[in-house]
C-alpha positions as a printed Julia matrix, in Angstrom:
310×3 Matrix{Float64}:
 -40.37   -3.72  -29.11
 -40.92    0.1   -28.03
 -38.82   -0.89  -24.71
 -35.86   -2.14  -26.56
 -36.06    1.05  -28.85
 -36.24    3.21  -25.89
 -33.11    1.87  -24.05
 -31.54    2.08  -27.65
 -32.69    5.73  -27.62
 -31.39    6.28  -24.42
 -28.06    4.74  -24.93
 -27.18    7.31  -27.87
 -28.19    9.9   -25.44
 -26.38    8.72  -22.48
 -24.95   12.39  -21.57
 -27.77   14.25  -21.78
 -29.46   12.13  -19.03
 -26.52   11.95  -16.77
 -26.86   15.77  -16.61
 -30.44   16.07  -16.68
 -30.38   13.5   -13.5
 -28.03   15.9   -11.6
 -30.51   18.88  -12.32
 -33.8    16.51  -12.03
 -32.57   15.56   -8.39
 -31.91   18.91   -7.63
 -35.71   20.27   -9.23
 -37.42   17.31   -7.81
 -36.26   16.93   -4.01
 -39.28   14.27   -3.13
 -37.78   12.05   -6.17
 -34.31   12.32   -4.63
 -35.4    11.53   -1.25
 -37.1     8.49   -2.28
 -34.26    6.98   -4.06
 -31.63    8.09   -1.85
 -32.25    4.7     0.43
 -31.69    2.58   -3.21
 -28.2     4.35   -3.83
 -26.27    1.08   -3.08
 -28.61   -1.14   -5.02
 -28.78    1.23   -7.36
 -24.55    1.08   -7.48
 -24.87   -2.7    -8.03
 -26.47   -3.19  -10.73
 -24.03   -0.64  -12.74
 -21.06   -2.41  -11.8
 -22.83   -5.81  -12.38
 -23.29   -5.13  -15.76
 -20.41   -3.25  -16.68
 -19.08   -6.51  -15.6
 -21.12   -8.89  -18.12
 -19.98   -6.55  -20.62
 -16.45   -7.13  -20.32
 -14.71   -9.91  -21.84
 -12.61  -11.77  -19.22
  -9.45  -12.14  -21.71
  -9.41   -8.54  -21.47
  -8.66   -8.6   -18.14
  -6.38  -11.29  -18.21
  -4.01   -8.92  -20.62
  -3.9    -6.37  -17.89
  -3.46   -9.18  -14.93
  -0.09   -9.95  -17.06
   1.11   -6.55  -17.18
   0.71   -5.82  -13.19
   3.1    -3.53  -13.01
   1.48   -1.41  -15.02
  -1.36   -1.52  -12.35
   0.72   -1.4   -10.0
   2.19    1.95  -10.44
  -1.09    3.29  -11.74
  -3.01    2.7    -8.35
   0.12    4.09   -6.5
  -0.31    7.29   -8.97
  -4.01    8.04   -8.31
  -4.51    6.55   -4.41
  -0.71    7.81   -2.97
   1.15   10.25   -5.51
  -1.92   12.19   -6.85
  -3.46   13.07   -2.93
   0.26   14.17   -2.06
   0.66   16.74   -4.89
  -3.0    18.73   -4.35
  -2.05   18.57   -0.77
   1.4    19.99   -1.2
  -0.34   22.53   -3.99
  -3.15   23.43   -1.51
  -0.83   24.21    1.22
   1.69   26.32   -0.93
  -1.56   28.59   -2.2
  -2.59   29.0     1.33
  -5.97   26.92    0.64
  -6.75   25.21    4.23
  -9.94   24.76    5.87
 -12.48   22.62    4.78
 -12.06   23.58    0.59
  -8.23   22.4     0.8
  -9.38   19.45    3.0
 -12.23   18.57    0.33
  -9.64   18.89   -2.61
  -7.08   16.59   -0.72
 -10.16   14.33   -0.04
 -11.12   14.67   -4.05
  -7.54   12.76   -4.37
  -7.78   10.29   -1.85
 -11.31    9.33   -2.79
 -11.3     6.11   -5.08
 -12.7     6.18   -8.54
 -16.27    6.33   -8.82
 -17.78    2.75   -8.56
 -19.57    3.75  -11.9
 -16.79    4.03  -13.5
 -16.38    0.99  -15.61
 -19.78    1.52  -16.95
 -19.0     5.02  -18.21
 -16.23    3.53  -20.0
 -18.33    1.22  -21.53
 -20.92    4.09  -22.7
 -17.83    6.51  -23.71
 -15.83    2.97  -25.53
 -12.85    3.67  -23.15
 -10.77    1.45  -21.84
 -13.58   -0.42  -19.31
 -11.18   -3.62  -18.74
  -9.03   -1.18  -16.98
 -11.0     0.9   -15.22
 -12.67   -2.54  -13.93
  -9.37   -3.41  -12.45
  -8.43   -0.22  -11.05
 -11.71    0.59   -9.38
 -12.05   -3.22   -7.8
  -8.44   -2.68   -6.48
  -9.12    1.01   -5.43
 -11.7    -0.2    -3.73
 -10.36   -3.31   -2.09
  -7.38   -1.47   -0.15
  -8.94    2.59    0.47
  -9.65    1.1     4.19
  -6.38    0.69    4.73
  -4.95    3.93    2.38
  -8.0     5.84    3.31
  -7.94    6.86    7.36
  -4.34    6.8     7.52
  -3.53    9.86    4.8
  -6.84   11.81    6.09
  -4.75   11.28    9.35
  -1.95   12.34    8.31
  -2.5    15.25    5.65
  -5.85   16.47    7.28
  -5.47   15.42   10.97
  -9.11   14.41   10.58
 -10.05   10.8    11.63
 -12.48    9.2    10.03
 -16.05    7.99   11.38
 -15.73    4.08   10.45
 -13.21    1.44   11.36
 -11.15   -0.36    8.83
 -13.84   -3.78    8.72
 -16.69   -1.72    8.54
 -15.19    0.1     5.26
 -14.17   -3.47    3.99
 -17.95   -4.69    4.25
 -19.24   -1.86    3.05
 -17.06   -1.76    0.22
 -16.95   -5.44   -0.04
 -20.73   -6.23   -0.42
 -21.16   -4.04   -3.11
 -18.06   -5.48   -5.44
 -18.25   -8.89   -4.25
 -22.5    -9.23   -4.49
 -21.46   -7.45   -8.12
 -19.31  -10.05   -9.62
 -21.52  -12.73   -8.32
 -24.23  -11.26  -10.3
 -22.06  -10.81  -13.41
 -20.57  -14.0   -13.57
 -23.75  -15.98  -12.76
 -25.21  -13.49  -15.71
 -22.43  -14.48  -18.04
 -23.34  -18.48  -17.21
 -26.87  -18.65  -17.86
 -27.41  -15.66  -20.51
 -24.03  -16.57  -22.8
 -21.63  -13.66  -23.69
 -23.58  -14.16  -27.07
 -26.8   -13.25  -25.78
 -25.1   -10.13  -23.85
 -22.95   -9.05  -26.87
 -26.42   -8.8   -29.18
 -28.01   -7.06  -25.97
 -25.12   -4.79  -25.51
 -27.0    -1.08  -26.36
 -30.01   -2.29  -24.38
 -27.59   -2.98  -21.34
 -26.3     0.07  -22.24
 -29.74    1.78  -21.95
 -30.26    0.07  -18.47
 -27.09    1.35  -17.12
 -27.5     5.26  -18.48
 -30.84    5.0   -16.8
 -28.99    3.53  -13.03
 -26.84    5.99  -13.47
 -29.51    8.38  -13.35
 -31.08    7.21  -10.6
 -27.64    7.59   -8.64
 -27.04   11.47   -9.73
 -30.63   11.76   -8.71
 -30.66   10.19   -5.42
 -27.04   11.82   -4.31
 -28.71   15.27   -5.0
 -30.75   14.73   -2.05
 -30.44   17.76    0.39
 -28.52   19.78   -1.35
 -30.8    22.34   -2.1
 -30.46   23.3     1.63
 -26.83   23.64    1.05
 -27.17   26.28   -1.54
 -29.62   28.18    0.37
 -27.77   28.49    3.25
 -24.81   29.36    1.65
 -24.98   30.26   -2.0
 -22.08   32.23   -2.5
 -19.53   29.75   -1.09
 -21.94   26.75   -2.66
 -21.15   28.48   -6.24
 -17.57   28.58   -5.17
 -17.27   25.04   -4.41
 -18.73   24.22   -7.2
 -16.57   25.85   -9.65
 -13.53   24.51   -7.27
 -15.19   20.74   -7.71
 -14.95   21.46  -11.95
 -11.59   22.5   -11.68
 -10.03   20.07  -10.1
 -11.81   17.43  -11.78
 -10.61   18.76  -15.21
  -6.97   19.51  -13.99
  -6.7    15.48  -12.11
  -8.04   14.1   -15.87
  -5.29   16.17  -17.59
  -2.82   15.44  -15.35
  -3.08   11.85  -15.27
  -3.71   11.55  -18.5
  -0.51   13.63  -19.85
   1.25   11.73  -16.82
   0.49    7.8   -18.91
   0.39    9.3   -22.32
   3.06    6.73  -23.53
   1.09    4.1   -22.07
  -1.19    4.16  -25.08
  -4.23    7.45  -25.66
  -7.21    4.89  -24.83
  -5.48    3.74  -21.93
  -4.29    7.39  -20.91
  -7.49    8.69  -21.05
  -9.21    6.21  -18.94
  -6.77    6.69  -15.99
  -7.71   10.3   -16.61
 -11.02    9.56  -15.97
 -10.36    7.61  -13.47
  -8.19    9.97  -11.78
 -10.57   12.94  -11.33
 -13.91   11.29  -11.58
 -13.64   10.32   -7.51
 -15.75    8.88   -5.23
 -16.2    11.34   -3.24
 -19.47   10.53   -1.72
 -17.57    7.55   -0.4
 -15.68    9.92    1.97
 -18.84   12.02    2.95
 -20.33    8.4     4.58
 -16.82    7.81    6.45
 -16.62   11.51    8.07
 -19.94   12.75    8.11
 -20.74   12.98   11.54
 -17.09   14.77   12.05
 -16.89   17.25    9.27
 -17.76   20.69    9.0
 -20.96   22.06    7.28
 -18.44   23.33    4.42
 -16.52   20.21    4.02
 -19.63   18.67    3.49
 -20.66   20.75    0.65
 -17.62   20.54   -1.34
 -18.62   16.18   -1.0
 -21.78   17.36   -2.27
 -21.28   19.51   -4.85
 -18.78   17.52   -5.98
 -21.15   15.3    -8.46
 -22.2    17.91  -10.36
 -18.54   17.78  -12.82
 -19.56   13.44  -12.59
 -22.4    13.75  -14.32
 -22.02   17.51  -16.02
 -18.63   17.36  -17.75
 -19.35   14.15  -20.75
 -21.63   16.29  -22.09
 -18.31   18.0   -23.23
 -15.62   15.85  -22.43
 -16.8    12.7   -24.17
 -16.61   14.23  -27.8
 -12.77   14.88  -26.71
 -12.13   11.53  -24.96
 -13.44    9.69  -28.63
 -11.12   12.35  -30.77
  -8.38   11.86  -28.34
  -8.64    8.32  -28.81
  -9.13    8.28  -32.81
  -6.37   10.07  -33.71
């Protein structure tokens, strides 16, 4: 069928589109500003079926190592914030560009992060784990350390980040596993590049729908938009290094996920819990701060697959 052949098409092209939906949004504002109320849905149905695609003895392997998972959610939620803070503050970066590289840290991974595992054939077991986890204790991690390091308090209590947080994971896994029941791991497995297809194509729509707005950002300030922008890169590229140099022993496929993991944050997460208390340039850097998401496996995935082969 032409459908099936497209997703297949679009599968083996997954990294042009993620960038082309970063530069779409940004080209085609009235697009953006339509999907921009679907962004959670939109979130869903990525994690649900990077979920279906994993095979639950994978993640029972992990769940017997814990303290490997242990010590790698420490790393990227306590250890990772603490350094760039301690690094911004001994380069005399303050203001709102250290306080939106602290926040890069503190963010969680991004929720589509299991499903760019999948596409890239990391290690999407883990990143599964680590994201639900991430995810599952940021409202308690989360407004204490902005407290803390940033003396900025964040806009939502702890529930409200649990329910927030916790409709999107929890509604996800119901989907999955009620998926897995009724369409067999069989069916899935033969499906897998048109699943594949689907979520290239959500992921889209997300880059798309996040670039709402941000044309007014650039206008207003291009110089320091550019800036941030080039900061955002950065620091993406140096957290995936770090990390990944940091659990080398722990095996290259597994290294390189936490990489990903690591600098790929959520950091639109943070822009909903302080928006109505952060400054105009904090607000860019949460922004701007897509662009190396969706930009970067254009040249990063080549690497991650070498990385991993050799």
């Amino acid at each position: 069928m032409i459908l099936f052949r497209g997703l297949d098409w679009v599968a083996k092209r997954a990294t042009w589109f993620l960038a082309a939906g970063v530069f779409g949004g940004i080209a085609w504002q009235p697009l953006a500003d339509a999907l921009a109320p679907w962004l959670e849905a939109l979130i869903v149905m990525n994690l649900s079926l990077s979920m279906m695609r994993i095979e639950p003895a994978a993640l029972k392997d992990y769940f017997r190592h814990h303290w490997l998972i242990t010590v790698i959610f420490i790393f990227t939620m306590g250890i990772t914030p603490l350094i760039l803070w301690g690094l911004t503050g001994a380069a005399g970066i303050d203001g709102p560009l250290g306080a939106g590289i602290v926040f890069h840290a503190l963010a969680t991974p991004i929720m589509s992060a299991p499903a760019l595992c999948v596409l890239f054939g990391l290690d999407a077991a883990l990143a599964l784990i680590i994201t639900v986890l991430s995810y599952a204790l940021v409202p308690f991690t989360l407004p204490p350390l902005a407290l803390w390091l940033l003396g900025i308090e964040l806009d939502v209590t702890v529930l409200e980040l649990m329910w927030r947080l916790g409709r999107i994971v929890g509604g996800s896994f119901l989907i999955a596993v009620i998926a897995r029941y009724v369409l067999k791991p069989a069916f899935l497995q033969a499906q897998a590049s048109r699943m594949d297809g689907i979520m290239v194509l959500g992921m889209v729509g997300v880059a798309v729908s996040l670039m709402s707005g941000l044309p007014d950002f650039a206008v207003a300030k291009p110089s320091f938009t550019a800036f941030v922008t080039i900061t955002t890169f950065i620091v993406n590229i140096g957290l995936q290094i770090f990390a990944a140099c940091v659990f080398w022993r722990v095996g290259r496929r597994a290294a390189v996920t936490i990489g990903l993991l690591t600098g790929n944050t959520n950091v639109a997460l943070v822009l909903a819990a302080v928006s109505e208390s952060a400054s105009y340039d904090l607000l860019v850097y949460f922004v701007v701060g897509q662009f190396p998401i969706y930009i970067l496996p254009l040249v990063a995935v080549p690497i991650y697959r070498r990385v991993v082969a050799t």
